[in-house]
C-alpha positions in Angstrom: -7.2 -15.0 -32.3 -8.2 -17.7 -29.8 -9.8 -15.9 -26.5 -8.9 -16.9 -22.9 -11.8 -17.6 -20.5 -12.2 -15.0 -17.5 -12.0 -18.4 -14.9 -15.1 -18.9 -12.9 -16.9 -16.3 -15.4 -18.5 -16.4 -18.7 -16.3 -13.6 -19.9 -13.7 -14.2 -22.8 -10.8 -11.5 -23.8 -7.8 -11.3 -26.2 -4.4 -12.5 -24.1 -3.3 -9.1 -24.2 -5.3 -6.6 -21.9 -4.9 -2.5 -23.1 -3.6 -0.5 -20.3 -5.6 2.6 -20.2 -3.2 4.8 -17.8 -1.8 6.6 -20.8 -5.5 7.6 -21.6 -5.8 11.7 -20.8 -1.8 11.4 -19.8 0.5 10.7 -22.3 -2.5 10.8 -25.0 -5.1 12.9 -25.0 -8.5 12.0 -26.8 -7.9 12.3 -30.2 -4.7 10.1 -30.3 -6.7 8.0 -27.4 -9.5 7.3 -30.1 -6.8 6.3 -32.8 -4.8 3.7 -30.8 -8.4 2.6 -29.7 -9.3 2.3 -33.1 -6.0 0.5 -34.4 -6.5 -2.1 -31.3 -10.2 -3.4 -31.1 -9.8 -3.4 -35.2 -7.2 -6.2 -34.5 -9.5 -7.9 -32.4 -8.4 -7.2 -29.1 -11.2 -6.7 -26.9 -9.8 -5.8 -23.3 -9.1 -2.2 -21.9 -7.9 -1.8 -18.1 -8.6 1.7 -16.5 -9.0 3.0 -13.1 -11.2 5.8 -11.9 -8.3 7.7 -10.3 -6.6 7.2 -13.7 -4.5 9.8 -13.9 -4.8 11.5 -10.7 -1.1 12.8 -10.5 -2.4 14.8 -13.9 -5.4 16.8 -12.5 -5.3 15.5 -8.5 -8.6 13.3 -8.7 -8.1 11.5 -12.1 -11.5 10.1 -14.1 -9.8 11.2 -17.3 -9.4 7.8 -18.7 -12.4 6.5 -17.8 -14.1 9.7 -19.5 -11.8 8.5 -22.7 -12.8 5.5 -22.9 -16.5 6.2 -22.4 -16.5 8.7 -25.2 -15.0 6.4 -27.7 -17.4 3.8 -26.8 -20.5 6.1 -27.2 -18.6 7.1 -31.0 -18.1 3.5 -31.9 -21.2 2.6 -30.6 -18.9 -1.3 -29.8 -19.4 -1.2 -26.1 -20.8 -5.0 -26.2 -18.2 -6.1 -28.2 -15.7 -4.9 -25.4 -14.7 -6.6 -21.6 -14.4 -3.2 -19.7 -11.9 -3.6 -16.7 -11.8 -0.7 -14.0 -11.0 0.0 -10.3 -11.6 1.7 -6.8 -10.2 2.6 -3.9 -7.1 4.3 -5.0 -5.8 7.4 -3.4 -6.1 10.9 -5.1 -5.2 14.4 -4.1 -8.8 14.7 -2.7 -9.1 11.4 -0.8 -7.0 8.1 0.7 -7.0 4.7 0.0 -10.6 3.5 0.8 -12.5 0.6 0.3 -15.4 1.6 2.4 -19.5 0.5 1.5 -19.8 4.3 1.3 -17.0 4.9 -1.0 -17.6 2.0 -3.1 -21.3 2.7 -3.6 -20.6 6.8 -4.7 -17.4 5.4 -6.8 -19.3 2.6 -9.1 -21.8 5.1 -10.0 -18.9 8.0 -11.2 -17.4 5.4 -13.2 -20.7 4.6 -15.1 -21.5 8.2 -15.7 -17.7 8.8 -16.8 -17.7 5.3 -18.9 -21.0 6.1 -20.3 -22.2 2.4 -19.5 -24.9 0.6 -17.9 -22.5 -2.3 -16.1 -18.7 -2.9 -15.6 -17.1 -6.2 -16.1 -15.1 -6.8 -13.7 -14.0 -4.3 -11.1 -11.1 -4.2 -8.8 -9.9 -3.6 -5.1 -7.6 -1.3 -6.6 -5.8 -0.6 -3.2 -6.9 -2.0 0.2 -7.3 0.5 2.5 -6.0 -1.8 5.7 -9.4 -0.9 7.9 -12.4 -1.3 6.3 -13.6 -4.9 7.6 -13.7 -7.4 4.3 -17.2 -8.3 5.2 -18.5 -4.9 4.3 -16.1 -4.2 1.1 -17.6 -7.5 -0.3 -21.5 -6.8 0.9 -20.9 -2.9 -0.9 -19.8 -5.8 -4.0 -22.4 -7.7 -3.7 -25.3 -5.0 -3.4 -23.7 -3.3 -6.6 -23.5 -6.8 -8.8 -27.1 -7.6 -7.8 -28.1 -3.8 -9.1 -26.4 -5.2 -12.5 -23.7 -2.5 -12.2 -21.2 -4.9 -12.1 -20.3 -8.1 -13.1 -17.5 -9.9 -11.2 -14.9 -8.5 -8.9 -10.8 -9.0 -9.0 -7.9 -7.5 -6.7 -5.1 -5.9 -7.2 -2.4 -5.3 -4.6 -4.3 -6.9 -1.9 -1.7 -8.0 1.0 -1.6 -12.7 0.7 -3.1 -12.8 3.7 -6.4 -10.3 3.2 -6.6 -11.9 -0.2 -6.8 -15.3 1.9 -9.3 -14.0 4.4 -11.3 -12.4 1.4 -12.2 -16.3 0.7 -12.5 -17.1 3.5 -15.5 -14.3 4.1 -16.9 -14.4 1.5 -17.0 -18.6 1.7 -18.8 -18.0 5.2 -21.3 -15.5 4.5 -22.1 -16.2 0.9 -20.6 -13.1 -0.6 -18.9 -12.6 -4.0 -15.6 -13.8 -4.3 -12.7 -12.1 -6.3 -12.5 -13.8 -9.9 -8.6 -12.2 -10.8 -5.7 -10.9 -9.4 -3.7 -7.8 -10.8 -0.2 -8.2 -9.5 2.9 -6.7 -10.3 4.9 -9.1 -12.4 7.5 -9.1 -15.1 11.4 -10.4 -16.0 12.3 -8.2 -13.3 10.1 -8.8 -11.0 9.0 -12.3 -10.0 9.9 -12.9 -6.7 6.6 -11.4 -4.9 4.3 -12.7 -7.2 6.1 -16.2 -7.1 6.3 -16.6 -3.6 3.4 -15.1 -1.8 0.8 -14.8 -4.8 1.4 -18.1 -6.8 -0.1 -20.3 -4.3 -3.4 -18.4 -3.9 -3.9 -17.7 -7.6 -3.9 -21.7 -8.0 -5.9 -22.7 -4.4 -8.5 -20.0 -5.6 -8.5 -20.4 -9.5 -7.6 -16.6 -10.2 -7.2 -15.7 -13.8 -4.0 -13.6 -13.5 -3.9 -9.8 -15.2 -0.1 -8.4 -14.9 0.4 -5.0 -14.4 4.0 -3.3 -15.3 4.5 -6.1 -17.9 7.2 -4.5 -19.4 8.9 -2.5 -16.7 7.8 0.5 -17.1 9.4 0.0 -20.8 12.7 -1.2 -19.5 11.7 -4.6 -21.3 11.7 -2.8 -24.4 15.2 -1.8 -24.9 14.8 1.5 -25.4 16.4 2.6 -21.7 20.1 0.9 -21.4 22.3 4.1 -20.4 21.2 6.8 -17.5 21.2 9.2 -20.4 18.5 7.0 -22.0 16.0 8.1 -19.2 15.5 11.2 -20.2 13.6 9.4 -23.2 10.2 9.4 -22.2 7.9 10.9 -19.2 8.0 7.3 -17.2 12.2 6.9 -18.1 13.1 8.0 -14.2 10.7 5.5 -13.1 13.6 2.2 -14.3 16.8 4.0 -13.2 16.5 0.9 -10.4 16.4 -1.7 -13.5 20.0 -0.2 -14.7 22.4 -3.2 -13.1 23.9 -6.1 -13.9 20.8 -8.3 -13.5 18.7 -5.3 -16.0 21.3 -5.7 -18.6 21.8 -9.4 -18.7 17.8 -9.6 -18.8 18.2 -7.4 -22.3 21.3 -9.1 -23.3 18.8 -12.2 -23.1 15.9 -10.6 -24.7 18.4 -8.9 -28.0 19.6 -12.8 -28.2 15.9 -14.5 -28.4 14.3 -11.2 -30.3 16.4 -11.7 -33.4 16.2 -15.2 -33.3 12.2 -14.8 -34.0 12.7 -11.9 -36.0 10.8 -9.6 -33.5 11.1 -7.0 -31.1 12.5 -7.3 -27.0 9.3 -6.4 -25.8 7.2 -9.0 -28.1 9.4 -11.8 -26.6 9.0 -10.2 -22.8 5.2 -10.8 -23.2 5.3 -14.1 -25.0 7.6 -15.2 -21.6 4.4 -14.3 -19.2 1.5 -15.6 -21.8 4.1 -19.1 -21.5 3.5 -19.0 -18.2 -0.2 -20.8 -17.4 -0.6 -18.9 -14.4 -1.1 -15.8 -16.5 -4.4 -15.3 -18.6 -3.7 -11.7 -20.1 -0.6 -9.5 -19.4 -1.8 -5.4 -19.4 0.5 -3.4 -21.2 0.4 0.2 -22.7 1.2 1.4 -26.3 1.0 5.0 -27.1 1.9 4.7 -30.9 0.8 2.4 -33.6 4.8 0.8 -33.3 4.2 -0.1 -30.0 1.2 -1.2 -30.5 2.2 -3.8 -33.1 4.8 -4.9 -30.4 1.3 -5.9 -28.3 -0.2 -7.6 -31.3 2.4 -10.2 -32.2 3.2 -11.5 -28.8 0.3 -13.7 -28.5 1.3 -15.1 -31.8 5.4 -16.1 -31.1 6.1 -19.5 -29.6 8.8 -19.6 -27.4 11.1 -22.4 -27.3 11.6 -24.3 -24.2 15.5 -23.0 -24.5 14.4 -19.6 -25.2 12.2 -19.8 -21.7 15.4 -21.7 -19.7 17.2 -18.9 -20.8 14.9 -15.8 -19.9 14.1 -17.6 -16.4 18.0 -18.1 -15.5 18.8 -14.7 -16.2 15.8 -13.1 -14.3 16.1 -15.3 -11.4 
């Protein structure tokens, strides 16, 4: 499988990037471990977390982190792996914060919990709207000279403190964001089109898409409100049950059969078309889904098939 290029690092990863959310949530270790196992054996080599992964579980999260970091330590394969995670989230013990101080405590909690001496790349998860961008980045830059980490992205950064994130960092020679995490699918294109598209090009982002599939409404599996009651996250698509949900399914039965695959193969081969997008994230919590994950990288849409997909998502 041909690896994508991390832009403006020397970091390479499989075009699909593991969501680790469902680490210590929906899976606990042992079945963690296992779809671990199943996906760095195909050669896919990039796992997402979060440190406040999954706070709504416990109230402060560090569960998946703690996952991950075990099966590392077992598998002894932490070289072989690009290790994604995040800060500044809110949890049931703190807000949003982005602060030198919190920054600083945070990156070293996430190395104890990933049992690591460096992180890859580590997001703004959430901005907090207060802390001055100067001191964010110089809490960045003091962490990636100790060699705790080794680039920083964003995710759900408002356009215009992504802007002035350049812009700071330009002025007073501080590290700049290398990727953007934004929210981006079939059903949802219009943010990242309009206000993020720009800024990704101007600022050569690599582009990691969280909620790639919906929430699993690109999957097929939720097409009636009785269908919701399906799964722990069902409630969460109830807004994707119209005319515009449906057609966007209708599209994706057409085009899956055509290729002989499944909805959710073909919703992900629609964003890795796309050359704004390096690796979409995406869950699996069973070695079905997870084959779903696997062939995407591998099915070549046609330009019709793309035409098609775009119209009806529009």
């Amino acid at each position: 499988m041909k690896k994508r290029n991390i832009k403006n690092t020397d970091l390479y990863v499989a075009p699909v990037n593991f969501g680790g959310n469902v680490f210590g949530w929906t899976l606990d270790e042992k079945e963690s471990f296992d779809i671990l196992d199943q996906f760095a054996g195909a050669d896919f080599n990039f796992i997402d977390t979060a440190d406040t992964y999954s706070w709504w579980v416990n109230g402060k999260g560090g569960q998946s982190e703690e996952i991950i970091g075990n099966w590392m330590k077992a598998r002894g394969n932490r070289n072989d792996l690009v290790i994604a995670t995040k800060v500044g989230s809110e949890t049931k013990e703190h807000d949003f914060d982005i602060s030198k101080k919190h920054i600083l405590k945070s990156v070293n909690e996430s190395l104890t919990r990933l049992k690591t001496d460096h992180i890859d790349l580590y997001y703004t998860h959430f901005d907090d709207n207060k802390t001055p961008i100067e001191e964010t980045l110089e809490a960045y830059d003091e962490i990636i000279k100790a060699g705790k980490v080794r680039y920083i992205a964003a995710s759900n950064l408002s356009p215009e403190r992504l802007k002035e994130s350049f812009e700071v960092a330009e002025k007073n020679n501080l590290p700049k964001y290398v990727a953007l995490q934004p929210h981006y699918n079939l059903l949802e294109r219009e943010k990242f089109e309009t206000q993020y598209a720009g800024l990704v090009r101007e600022y050569d982002l690599s582009v990691f898409t969280y909620w790639s599939l919906a929430a699993g409404f690109l999957t097929g599996k939720y097409r009636t409100e009785e269908d919701l009651v399906k799964s722990a996250r069902g409630e969460g698509v109830r807004k994707y049950l119209n005319e515009k949900g449906l057609e966007v399914l209708k599209a994706l039965d057409t085009i899956s059969e055509k290729h002989e695959t499944t909805q959710a193969s073909v919703a992900l081969a629609w964003l890795l078309a796309n050359p704004l997008v390096t690796a979409p994230i995406v869950s699996a919590t069973s070695e079905s889904q997870l084959k779903t994950l696997f062939k995407a990288p591998d099915l070549s849409l046609s330009d019709a098939d793309i035409e098609l997909l775009n119209k009806v998502s529009q």
